[in-house]
MARGU-470941 format. One line per field, with one value per residue (C-alpha): residue number from 1; x, y, z. Coordinates in steps of 0.1 Angstrom, whole numbers. Example, Ala and Ser with C-alpha at 12.3 -4.5 7.8 and 13.67 -1.06 7.14 Angstrom:
<atoms>
num c(1  2)
px c(123  137)
py c(-45  -11)
pz c(78  71)
</atoms>
This chain:
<atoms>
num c(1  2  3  4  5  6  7  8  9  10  11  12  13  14  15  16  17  18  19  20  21  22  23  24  25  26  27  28  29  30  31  32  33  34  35  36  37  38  39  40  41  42  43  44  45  46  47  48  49  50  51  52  53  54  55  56  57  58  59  60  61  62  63  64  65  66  67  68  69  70  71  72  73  74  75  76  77  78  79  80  81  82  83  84  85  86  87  88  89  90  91  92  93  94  95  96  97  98  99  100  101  102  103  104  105  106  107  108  109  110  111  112  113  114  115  116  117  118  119  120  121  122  123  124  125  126  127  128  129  130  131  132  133  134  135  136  137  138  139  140  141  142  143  144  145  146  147  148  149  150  151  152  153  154  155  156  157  158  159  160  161  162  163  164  165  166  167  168  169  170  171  172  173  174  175  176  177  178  179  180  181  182  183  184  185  186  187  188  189  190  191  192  193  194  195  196  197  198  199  200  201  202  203  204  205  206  207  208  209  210  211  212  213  214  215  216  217  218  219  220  221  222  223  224  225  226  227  228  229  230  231  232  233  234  235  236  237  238  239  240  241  242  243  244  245  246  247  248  249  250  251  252  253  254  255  256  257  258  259  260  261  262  263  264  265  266  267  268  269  270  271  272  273  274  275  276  277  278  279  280  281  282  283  284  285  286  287  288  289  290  291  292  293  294  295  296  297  298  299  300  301  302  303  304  305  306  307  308  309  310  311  312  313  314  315  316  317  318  319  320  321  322  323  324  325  326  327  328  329  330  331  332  333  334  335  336  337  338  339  340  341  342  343  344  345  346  347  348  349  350  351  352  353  354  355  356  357  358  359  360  361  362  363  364  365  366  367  368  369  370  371  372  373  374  375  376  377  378  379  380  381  382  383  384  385  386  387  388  389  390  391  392  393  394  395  396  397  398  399  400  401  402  403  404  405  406  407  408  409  410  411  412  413  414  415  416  417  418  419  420  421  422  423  424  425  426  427  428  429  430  431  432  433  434  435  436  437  438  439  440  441  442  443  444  445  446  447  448  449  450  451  452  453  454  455  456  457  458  459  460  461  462  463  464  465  466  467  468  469  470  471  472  473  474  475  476  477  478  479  480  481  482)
px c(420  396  400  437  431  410  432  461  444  431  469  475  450  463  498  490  470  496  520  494  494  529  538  510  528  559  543  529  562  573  546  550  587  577  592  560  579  591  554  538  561  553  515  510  535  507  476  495  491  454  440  411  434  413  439  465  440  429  471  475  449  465  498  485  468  498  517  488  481  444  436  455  441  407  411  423  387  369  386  380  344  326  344  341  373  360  341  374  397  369  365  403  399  377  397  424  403  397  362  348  316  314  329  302  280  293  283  313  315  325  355  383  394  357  352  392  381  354  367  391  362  349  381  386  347  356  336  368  344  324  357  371  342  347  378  385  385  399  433  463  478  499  479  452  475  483  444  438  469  457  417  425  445  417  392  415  430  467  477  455  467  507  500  483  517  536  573  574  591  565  547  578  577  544  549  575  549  526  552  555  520  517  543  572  587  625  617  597  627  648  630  625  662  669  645  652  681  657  631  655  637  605  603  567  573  607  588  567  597  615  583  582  616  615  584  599  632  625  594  618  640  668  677  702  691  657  671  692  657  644  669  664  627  630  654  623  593  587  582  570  544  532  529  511  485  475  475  462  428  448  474  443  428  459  462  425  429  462  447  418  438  462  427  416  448  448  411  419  420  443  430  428  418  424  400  400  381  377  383  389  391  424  438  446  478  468  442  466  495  464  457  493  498  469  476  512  501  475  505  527  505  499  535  534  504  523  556  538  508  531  570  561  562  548  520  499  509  512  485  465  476  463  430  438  452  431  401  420  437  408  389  425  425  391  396  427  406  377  397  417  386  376  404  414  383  361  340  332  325  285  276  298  278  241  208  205  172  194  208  176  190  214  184  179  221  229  211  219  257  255  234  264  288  273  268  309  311  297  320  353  363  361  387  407  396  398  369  367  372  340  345  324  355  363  329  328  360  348  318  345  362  325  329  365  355  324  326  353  369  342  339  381  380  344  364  394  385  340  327  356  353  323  349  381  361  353  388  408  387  397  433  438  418  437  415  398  399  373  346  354  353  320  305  322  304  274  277  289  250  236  253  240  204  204  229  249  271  248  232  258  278  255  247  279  274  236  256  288  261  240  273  289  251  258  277  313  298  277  299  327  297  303)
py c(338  323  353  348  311  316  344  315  291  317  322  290  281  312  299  263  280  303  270  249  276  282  248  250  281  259  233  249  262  226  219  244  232  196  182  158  143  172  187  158  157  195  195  164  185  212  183  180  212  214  183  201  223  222  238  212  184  194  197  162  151  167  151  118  124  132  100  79  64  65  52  76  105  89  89  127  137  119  138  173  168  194  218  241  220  183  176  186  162  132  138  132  105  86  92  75  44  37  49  80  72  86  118  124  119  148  184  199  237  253  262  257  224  211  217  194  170  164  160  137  114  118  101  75  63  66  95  124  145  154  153  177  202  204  205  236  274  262  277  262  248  223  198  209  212  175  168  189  170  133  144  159  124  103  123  116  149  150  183  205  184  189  229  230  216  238  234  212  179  157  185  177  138  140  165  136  108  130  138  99  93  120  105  123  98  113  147  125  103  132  150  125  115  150  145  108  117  146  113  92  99  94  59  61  87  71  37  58  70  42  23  52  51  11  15  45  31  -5  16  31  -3  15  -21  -11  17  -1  -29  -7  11  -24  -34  -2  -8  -42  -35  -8  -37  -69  -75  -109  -101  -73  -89  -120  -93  -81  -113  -139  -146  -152  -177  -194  -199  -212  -238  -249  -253  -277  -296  -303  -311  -334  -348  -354  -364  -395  -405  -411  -451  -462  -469  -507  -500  -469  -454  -430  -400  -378  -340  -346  -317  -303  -317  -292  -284  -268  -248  -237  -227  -206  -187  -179  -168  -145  -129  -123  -106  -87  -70  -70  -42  -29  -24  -4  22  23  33  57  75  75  63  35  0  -12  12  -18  -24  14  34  57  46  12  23  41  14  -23  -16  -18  -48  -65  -55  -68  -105  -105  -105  -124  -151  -152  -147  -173  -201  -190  -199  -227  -247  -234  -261  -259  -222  -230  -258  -235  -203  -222  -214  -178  -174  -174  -137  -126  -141  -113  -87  -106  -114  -82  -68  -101  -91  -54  -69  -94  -62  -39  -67  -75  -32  -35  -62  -51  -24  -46  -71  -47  -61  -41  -48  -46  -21  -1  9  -2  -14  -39  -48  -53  -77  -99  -105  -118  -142  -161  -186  -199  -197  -208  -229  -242  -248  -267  -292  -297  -305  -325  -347  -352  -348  -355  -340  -316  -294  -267  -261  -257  -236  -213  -208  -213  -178  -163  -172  -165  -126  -99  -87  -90  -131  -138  -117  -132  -169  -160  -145  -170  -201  -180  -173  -210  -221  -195  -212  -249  -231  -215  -246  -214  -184  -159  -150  -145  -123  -102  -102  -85  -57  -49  -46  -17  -4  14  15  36  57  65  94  88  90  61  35  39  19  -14)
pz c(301  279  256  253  245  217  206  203  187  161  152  153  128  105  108  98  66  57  59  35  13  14  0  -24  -37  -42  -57  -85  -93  -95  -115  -140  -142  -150  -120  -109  -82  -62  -70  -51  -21  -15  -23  1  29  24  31  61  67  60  50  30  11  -18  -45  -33  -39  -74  -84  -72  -87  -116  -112  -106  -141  -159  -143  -161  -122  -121  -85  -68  -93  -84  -46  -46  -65  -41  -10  -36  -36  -52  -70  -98  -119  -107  -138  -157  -136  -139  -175  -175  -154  -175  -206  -184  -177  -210  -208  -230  -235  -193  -208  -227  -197  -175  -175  -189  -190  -226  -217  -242  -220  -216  -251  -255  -238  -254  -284  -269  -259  -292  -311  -288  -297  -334  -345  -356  -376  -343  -326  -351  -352  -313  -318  -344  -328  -300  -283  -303  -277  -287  -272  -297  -326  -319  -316  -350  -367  -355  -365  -403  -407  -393  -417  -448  -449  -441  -456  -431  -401  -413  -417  -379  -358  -347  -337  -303  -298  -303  -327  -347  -349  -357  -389  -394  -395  -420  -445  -446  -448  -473  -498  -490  -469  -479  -460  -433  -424  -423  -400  -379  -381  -363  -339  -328  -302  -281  -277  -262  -224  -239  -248  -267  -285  -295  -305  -328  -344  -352  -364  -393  -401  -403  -429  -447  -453  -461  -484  -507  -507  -483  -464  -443  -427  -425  -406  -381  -374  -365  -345  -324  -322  -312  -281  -268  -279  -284  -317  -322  -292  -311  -348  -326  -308  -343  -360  -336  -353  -389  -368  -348  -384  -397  -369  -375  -415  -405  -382  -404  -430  -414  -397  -435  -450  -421  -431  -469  -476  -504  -536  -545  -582  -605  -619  -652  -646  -676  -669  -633  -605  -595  -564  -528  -541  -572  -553  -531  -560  -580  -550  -538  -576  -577  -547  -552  -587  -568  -543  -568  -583  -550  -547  -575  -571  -533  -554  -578  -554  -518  -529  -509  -516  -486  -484  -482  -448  -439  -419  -442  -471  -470  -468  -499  -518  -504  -524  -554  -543  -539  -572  -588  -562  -573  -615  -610  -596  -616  -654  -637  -631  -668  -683  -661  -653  -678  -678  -645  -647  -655  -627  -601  -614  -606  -621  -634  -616  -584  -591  -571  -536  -536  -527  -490  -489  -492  -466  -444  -447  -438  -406  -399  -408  -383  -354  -363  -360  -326  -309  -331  -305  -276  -290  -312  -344  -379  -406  -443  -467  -471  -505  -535  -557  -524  -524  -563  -562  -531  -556  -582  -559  -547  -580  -566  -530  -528  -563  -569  -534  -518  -549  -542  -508  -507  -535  -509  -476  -476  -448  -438  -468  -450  -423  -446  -471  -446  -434  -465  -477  -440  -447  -484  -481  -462  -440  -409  -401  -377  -400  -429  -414  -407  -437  -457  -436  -439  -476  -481  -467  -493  -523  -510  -507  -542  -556  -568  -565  -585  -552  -527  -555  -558  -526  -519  -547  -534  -498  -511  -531  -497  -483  -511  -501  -463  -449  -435  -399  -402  -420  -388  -371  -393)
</atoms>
């Protein structure tokens, strides 16, 4: 009797294994047919089945992974325990969370996936030529071609990552997006024309899309057809939320600098008597009017290298080519400034430059700023800040703007608004220099105590040349730390 027990309970257990692994069967198919949902429903049916079904438990985990939910990915793993592919699905996992530096932690096997995912790790930290040597001989997949595509572009090579796609959906919006950044932005748009109504049911890769078509049409001056992109991007995002995630630091600035100003304005008495004052300073408003002028001249010619390098005249505010074309800008801002304090307050050009023997303060500055630049390197990818220009020619013109920001400005407002002008010297060089705002309120309230200390600006400009001079010295690698 006992035999014929144990005899039953031996099928029974077979049956309930051959069911598990039935419905595993079935959800693989559903898998490999994209259809996540029906795949879940019929792995979990075969956890019923056998609640330690280990291949059902590494395809959910799977699934969960592609549906970007993380906690229920995570609670899968931990029921999978050890397994030969649970370093693959954690490394996943972590890329998930937002957390690569744990990639780089595990013991991931060589395989062509280990070796992906890795490299995956290593773009999100900001390091694409380690990414990119992981990266090359690998299967092209077109998950890889996409990797290769977004690693040649991040390395300043556009051309090698447009011949790696291949011709999927989203292999094809991307080739769209390179043409654009390439300077061909009529083949680009067309291209991605053709392509925009297959994105439709993915709304990201749809948002990408329409955000290149906006910039490519209203580059090449094509108004309506930049606006109609627009108004299709702005029913998929919020705009104004967007602009005001990017440009909160430059709108919390501009508050500040109003604020003060108003503050300063209220504190001013009126003047019982007149008094003559020969060659006298140039009041706020002036200031203000030089500035705008100098940087309108200074995108003005943006606009037109943007128009002759990429046919694009807002490749100033494009990905890519920006980085291409702000180092310029800011050699030009710079001259602009400084030929425009020559010839404007020449006078004043002497007492704002200090003693000559302050040039050597610039051999401590310099090395002061890259400090302050690779402390600012550190923090920016916590709060999704972008930094300077690390080009020699930006470097060079940021020199040429320390007479009017730190000479000429502060002796403006100390005139109007006393013991204000520290505070809206520092931010009126945050607001008026495209860049990153929070860095350069810093480093220009730093600088601003250099030129009180030397009673000049000789120090503190060439403090700024001694600093893009060892960073036009270090390898590529190391200045993505500042």
């Amino acid at each position: 009797m006992r035999l014929i027990w144990g005899l039953c309970g031996l099928l029974g257990l077979a049956a309930l294994a051959q069911g598990a692994d039935g419905y595993y069967l079935r959800c693989e198919r559903f898998y490999e047919q994209n259809a996540l949902e029906s795949a879940q429903a019929t792995c979990e049916l075969a956890l019923a089945s056998d609640p330690a079904h280990r291949p059902a438990l590494r395809l959910l985990t799977r699934i969960h992974l592609d549906r970007e939910e993380p906690s229920q990915a995570e609670a899968y793993l931990e029921r999978l325990g050890e397994d030969p592919e649970a370093p693959l699905l954690r490394a996943r996992l972590w890329l998930l969370k937002g957390r690569p530096g744990e990639v780089l932690r595990l013991a991931l096997p060589p395989t062509p996936e280990g070796r992906r995912l890795r490299a995956l790790a290593l773009e999100a930290l900001g390091r694409p030529e380690e990414a990119l040597r992981e990266a090359q001989g690998l299967p092209l997949t077109p998950e890889v071609r996409l990797l290769l595509a977004r690693l040649y572009l991040a390395t300043g090579r556009p051309e090698l990552g447009l011949a790696a796609l291949g011709a999927t959906l989203e292999e094809r919006l991307e080739q769209g997006r390179l043409l654009f950044l390439m300077g061909r932005p009529r083949e680009g748009a067309a291209l991605l024309e053709e392509v925009l109504p297959e994105l439709a049911p993915r709304p990201e890769l749809q948002r990408r899309a329409l955000a290149t078509l906006a910039l490519a049409y209203f580059g090449q001056g094509d108004w309506a057809r930049g606006q109609a992109a627009l108004r299709q991007l702005s029913s998929l995002e919020n705009l104004p939320g967007l602009l005001l995630a990017r440009a909160w630091p430059w709108v919390l600035g501009l508050l500040a600098f109003l604020v003060l100003v108003l503050l300063g304005e209220s504190r001013i008495e009126p003047l019982r008597t007149v008094e003559v004052v020969e060659n006298p300073l140039p009041g706020p408003g002036s200031l203000y009017l030089f500035l705008l002028l100098a940087l309108l001249a200074a995108a003005s010619l943006a606009f037109v290298l943007g128009k002759v390098l990429f046919a694009n005249g807002l490749a100033l505010v494009t990905p890519y080519q920006r980085d291409q074309l702000l180092p310029s800008f800011y050699l030009v801002y710079g001259l602009l400034l400084f030929l425009g304090l020559l010839l404007w307050q020449r006078s004043r050009l002497a007492p704002v430059l200090g003693p000559l023997e302050g040039w050597v303060e610039g051999f401590w500055v310099g090395p002061a700023l890259l400090l302050g630049l690779y402390a600012y390197g550190a923090l920016r990818p916590l709060l999704g800040l972008s930094t300077l220009p690390l080009h020699l020619l930006a470097f060079l013109g940021l020199a040429l703007m320390e007479p009017f920001f730190r000479g000429l400005v502060p002796l403006v407002f100390r005139e109007r608004y006393r013991s204000l002008s520290p505070y809206l010297s520092a931010l009126l060089f945050a607001l008026a220099v495209p860049g990153p705002t929070l860095l350069l309120c810093l480093l220009g309230a730093g600088l601003l105590w250099v030129k009180n200390r030397t009673e000049g600006v000789l120090g503190a400009a060439l403090g700024w040349v001694v600093a893009g001079v060892v960073l036009s010295l270090l390898p590529t690698p190391w200045l993505r730390r500042f």
